[in-house]
Structure formats: C-alpha cells, structure tokens
VEXDREN-2710 file (C-alpha; in Angstrom, 1 decimal):
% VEXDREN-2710
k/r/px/py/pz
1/UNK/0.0/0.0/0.0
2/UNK/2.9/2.5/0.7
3/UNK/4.2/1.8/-2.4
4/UNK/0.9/2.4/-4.4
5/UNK/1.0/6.0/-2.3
6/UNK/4.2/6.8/-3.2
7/UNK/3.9/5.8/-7.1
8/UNK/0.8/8.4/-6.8
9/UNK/2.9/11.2/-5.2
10/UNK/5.2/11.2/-8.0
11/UNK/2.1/11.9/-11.1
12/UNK/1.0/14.8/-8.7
13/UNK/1.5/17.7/-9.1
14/UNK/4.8/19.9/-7.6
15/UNK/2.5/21.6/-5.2
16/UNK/0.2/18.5/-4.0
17/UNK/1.7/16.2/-1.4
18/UNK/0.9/12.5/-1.0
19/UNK/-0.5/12.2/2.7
20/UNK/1.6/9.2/2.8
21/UNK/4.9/10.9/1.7
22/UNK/6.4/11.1/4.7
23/UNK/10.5/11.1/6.0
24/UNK/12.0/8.2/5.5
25/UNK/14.4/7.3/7.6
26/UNK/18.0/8.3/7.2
27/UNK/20.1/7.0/5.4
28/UNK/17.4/5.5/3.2
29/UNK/17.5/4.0/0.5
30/UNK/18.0/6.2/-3.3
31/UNK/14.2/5.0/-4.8
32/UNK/12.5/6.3/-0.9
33/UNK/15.0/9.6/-0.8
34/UNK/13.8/10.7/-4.8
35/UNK/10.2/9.7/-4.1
36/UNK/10.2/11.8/-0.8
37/UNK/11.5/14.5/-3.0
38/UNK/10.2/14.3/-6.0
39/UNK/6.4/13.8/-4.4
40/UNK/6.7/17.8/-2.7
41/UNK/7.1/16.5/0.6
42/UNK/11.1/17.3/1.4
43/UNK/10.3/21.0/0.4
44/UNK/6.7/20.8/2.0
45/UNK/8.6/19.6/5.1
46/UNK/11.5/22.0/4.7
47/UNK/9.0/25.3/4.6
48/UNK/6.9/24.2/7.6
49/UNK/10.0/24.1/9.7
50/UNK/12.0/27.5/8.5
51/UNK/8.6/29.1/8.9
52/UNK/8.9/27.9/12.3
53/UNK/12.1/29.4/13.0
54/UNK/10.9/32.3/11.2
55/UNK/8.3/32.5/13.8
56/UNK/10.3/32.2/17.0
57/UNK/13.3/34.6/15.6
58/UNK/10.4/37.2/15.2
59/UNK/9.7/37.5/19.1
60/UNK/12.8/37.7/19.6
61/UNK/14.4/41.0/17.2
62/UNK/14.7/43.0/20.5
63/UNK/16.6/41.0/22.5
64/UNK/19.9/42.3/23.2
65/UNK/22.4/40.8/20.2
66/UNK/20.3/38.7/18.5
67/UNK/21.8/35.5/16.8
68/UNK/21.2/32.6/14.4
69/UNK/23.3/29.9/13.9
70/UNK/22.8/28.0/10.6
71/UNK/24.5/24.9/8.9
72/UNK/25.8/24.9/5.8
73/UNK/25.0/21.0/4.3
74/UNK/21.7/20.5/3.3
75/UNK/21.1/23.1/5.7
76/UNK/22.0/26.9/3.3
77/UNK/23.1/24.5/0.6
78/UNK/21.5/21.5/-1.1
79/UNK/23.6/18.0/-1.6
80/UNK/20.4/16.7/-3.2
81/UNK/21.6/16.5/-6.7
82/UNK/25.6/16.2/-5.9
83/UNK/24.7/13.0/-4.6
84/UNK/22.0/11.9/-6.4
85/UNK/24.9/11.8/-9.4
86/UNK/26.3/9.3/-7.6
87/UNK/23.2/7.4/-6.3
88/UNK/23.7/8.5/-3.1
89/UNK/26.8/7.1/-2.1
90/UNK/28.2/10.2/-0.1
91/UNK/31.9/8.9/0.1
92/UNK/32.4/8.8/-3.5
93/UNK/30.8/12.7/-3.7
94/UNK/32.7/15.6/-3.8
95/UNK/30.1/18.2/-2.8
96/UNK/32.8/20.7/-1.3
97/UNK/33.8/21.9/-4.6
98/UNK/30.5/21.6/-6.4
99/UNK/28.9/24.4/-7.3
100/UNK/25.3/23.8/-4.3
101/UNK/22.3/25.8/-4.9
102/UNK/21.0/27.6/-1.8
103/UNK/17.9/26.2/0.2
104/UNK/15.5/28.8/-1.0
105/UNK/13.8/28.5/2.5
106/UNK/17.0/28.8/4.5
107/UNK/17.9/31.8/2.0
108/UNK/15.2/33.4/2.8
109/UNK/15.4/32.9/6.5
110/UNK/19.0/34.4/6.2
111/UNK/18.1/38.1/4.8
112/UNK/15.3/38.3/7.1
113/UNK/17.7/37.9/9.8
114/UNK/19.7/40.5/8.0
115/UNK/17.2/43.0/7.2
116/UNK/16.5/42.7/11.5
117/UNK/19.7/43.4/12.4
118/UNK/20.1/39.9/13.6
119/UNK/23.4/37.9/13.4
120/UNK/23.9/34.9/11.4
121/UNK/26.8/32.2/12.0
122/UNK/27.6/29.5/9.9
123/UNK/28.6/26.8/11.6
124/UNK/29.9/23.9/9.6
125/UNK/32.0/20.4/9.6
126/UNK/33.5/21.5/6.4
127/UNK/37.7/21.4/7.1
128/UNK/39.4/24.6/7.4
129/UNK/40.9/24.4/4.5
130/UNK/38.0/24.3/2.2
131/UNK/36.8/28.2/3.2
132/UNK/37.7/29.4/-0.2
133/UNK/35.0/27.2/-2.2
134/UNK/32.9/27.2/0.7
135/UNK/32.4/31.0/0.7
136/UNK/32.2/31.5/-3.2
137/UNK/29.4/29.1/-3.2
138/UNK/27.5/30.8/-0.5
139/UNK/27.9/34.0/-2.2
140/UNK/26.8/32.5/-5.2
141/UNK/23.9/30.7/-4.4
142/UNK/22.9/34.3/-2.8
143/UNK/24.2/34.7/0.9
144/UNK/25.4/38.1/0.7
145/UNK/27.5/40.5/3.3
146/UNK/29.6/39.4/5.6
147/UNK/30.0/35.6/6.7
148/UNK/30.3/35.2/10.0
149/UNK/31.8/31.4/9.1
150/UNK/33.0/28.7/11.7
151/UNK/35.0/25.8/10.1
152/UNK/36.0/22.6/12.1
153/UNK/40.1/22.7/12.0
154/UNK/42.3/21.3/9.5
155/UNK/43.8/19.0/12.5
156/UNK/42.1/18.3/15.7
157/UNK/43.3/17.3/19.2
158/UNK/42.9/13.4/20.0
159/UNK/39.4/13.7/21.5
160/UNK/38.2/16.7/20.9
161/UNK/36.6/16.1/17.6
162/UNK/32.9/15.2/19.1
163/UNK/31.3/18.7/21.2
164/UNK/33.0/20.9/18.1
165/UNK/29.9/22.4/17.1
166/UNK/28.8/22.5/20.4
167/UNK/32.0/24.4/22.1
168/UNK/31.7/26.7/19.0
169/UNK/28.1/27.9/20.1
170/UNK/29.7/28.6/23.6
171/UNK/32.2/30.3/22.2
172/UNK/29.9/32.7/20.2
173/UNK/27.4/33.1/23.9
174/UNK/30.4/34.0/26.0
175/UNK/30.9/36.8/22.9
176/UNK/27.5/38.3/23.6
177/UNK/25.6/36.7/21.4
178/UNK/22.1/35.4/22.3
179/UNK/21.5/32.5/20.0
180/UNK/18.1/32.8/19.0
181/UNK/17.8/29.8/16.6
182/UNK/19.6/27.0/15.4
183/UNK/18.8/25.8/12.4
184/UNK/20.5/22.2/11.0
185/UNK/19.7/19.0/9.4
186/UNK/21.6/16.5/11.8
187/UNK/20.5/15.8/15.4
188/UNK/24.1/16.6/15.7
189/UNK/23.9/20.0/14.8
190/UNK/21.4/20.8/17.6
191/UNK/22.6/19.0/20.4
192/UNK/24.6/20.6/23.4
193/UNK/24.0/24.1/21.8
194/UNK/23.0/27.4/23.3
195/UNK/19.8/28.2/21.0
196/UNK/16.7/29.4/22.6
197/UNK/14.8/27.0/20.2
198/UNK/16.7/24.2/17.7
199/UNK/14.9/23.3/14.5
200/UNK/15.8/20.2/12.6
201/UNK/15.4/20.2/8.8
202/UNK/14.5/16.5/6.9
203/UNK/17.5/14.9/5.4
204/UNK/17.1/10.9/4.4
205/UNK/20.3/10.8/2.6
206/UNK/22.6/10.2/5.4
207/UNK/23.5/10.8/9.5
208/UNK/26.2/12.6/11.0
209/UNK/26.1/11.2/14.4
210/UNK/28.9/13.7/15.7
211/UNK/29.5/17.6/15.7
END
C-alpha cells in the first residue's frame, strides 16, 4: 500500500503532497530519498519548519544581540543532486567543490535575519581548509555581506573532535551573542547548543552522528 502511495505522489502535481509521503528514515535508500522529493514532501517539510524558525526569531528581534546559527550542508546549501549523481553514495561525492544551490527556505530565513539586524553564523564540519570554495558558493547561491563562518580545523586534538559544534556555540554566547535559533539537518547539529529553540530540517540521505 505504501508503495501504491508513493507511485501516486510522483504523477502529482509539484505543489500536492501525497498524505503518505512522509521522511524516510535516514540514510534511506536512493528509490524512498527521490520519491520523498520528487512527491513535494522534502520541500513541503522543509518550509513548515523554517517558517517555524521564522516564527520564534520574530519574538525575539529586541533581545539584546540577537543571533542565528545555521549549517551549511543540506542546511543553506543542497547536496540533493551532488549526490544523487552518484546514487547517493556520499563517500564517493565531492560536494565541497560543487557548485550547491541555496535552500530557497533557508535563503530566505537568512536576509530576514539581515534586514532585522540579527546575526547569522555559519557553523559547519567542512575542514578549514575548504573556506575558499565554501564561501564562493555561498555567495553565489545568494548569501550576501559578511559571513560570520565557523570551520572545524584542519587537525584536531585526540578527543576533541565530538562537542565541536557544540563548544563553538559557547564560544559565540560568551561573545555576547544570544542565539536565538539554530537551524540544521543532523540531530548533531542541535545538540549541546545554546539556541533558545533548535529546528531540525528532513535529510534521508545520510546521519552525522557527531559535531
């Protein structure tokens, strides 16, 4: 029966969403991760949680130094199609250098924040040493004006490569910086952070069980 919804998700159209389409579990398998998205759901899914966020971070434009943290994979930048080249086997991808289109929703989300005087950080697990293509496809997919941009180091100390994302949210509170919202795809980016509310965007392509 799941089956016969999901075959009917795919003839609707873009805007209609099969009841039955819902997140499959990551990592799932390439014929559930294009039927979630080809059905409407993923961006269905994706909207009703940035508007969310959108939500929260409006109660809160007064509060003193207002922040947003945001990740950058499948977060501000779409992997869909990178690794749909390679039927979704993530290790042989090389996303990095690929020229990612922006999340519309999460784009959006991001000049609001600007046009509020709010801060943005992106936090990612990208290495240190791939700022350079990191930041001109940011730019290019339309994340304008300064990037406030947190990398994960080039080498890390034995043991301190789980709590990364974590410490760096501390790091950014101690600065003065009230994070308002943190916005990711992986449980991992949202846990041990300092956010007043964490929203978690769908992702079935893969887990990253560490930040």
């Amino acid at each position: 029966m799941k089956t016969i919804f999901c075959l009917i998700a795919l003839l609707l159209p873009a805007g209609d969403v099969c009841a039955s389409a819902h997140e499959p579990e990551a990592p799932a398998g390439p014929a559930e991760i294009v039927a979630y998205h080809d059905s409407g759901a993923w961006r269905t899914d994706t909207a009703r949680t940035v508007r969310r966020a959108r939500r929260f971070l409006a109660r809160h434009l007064d509060d003193r130094r207002p922040a947003i943290v945001l990740d950058i994979d499948d977060t501000s930048l779409s992997n869909y199609e990178c690794l749909k080249a390679v039927d979704f086997d993530r290790p042989a991808a090389n996303c990095v250098s690929a020229n990612l289109p922006a999340i519309p929703q999460t784009l959006r989300l991001y000049r609001y924040a600007r046009r509020h005087q709010v801060t943005v950080f992106f936090i990612t697990g990208r290495r240190e040493k791939s700022r350079a293509p990191t930041v001109k496809n940011l730019r290019r997919a339309g994340y304008t004006g300064r990037l406030r941009l947190k990398m994960r180091p080039n080498r890390e100390r034995p043991g301190t490569h789980d709590g990364w994302k974590a410490r760096t949210h501390a790091t950014i509170a101690r600065r003065g910086y009230r994070i308002v919202v943190n916005l990711g795809d992986q449980r991992s980016d949202l846990d041990g952070g300092r956010a007043l509310r964490a929203f978690k965007l769908p992702n079935p392509m893969y887990v990253v069980r560490t930040a």
